[in-house]
VMD Tcl script that draws the C-alpha trace (Angstrom):
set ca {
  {36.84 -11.03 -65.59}
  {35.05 -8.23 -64.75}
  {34.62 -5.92 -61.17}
  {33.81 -8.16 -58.13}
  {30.42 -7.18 -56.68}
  {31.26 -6.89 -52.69}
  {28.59 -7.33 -49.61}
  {29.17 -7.04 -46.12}
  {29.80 -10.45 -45.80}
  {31.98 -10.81 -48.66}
  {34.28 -7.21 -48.35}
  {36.78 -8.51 -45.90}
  {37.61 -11.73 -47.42}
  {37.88 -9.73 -50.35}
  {40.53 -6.93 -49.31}
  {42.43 -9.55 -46.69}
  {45.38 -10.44 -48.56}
  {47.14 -8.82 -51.78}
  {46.05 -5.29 -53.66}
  {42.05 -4.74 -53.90}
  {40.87 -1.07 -55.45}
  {37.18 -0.56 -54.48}
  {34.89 1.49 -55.99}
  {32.06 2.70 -53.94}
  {29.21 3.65 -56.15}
  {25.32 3.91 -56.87}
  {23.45 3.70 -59.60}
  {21.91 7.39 -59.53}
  {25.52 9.36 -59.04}
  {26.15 10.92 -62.88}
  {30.33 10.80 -61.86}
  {29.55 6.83 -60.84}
  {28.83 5.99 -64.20}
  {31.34 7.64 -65.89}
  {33.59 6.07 -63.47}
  {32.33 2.26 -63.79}
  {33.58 1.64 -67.64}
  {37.09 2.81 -66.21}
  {37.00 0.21 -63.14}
  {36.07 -2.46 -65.62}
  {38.52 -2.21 -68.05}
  {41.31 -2.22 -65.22}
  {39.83 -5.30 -64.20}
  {40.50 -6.61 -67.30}
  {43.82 -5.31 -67.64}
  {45.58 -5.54 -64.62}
  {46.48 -8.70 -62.62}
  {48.34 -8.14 -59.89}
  {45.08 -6.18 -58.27}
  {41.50 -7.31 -57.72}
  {39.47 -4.49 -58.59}
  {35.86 -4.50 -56.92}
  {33.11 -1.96 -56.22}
  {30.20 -1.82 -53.55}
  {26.72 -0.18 -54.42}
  {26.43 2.04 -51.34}
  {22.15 1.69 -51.73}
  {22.50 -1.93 -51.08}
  {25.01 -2.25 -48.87}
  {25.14 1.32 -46.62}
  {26.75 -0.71 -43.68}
  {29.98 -0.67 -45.47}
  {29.65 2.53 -46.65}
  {29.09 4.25 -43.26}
  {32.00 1.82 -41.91}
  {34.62 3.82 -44.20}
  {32.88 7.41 -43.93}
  {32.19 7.37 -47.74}
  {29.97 10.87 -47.32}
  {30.00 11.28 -51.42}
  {30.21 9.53 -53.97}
  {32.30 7.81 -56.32}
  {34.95 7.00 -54.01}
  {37.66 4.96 -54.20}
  {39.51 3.11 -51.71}
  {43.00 1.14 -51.97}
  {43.40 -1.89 -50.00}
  {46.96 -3.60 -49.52}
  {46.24 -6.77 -47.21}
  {43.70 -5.95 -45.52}
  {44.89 -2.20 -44.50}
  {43.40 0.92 -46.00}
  {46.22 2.51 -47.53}
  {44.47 5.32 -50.08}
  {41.18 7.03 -50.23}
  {40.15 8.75 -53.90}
  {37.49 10.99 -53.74}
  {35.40 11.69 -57.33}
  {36.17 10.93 -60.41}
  {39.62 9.11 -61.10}
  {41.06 8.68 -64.37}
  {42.16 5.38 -65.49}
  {45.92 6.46 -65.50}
  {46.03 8.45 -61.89}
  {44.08 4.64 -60.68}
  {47.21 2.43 -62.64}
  {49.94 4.94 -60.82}
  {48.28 4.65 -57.14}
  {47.94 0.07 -57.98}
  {51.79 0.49 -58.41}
  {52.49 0.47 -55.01}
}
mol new
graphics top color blue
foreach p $ca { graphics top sphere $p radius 0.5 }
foreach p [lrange $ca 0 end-1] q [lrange $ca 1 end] { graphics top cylinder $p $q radius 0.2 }
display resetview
């Protein structure tokens, strides 16, 4: 299936109910684009979470809304509550432990 894309007006339908791991990202960070393959092949492997990520350039109200001062970073959503925040590069098997919860 892929990462969803998230907007402002899409992000809190998004993280509302169930597990959502978002990737906040931008096209220029070096660490963002080594970190992009790994978000996209959990999003192919794992069910039980929707994995997402939101292009800080485009959409810098939700970035300033959850203090994301660098870049990648990761947050874990469990209905609607923030319940982890990643900073910089995650590896694809530190991301599958923290989606266990």
């Amino acid at each position: 299936m892929g990462a969803v894309t998230l907007t402002q007006s899409t992000f809190q339908e998004q993280i509302d109910q169930g597990v959502t791991l978002v990737d906040f990202w931008a096209p220029w960070c070096g660490p963002c684009k080594i970190q992009i393959p790994i978000i996209e092949e959990l999003s192919t492997e794992l069910d039980q979470a929707t994995i997402a990520k939101v292009n800080v350039d485009q959409e810098p109200e939700l970035a300033s809304k959850y203090e994301i001062m660098s870049i990648p970073t990761l947050l874990l959503f469990k209905d609607g509550e923030l319940v982890d925040k990643m900073v910089g590069l995650q590896s694809k098997e530190v991301l599958k432990n923290k989606l266990n919860i």
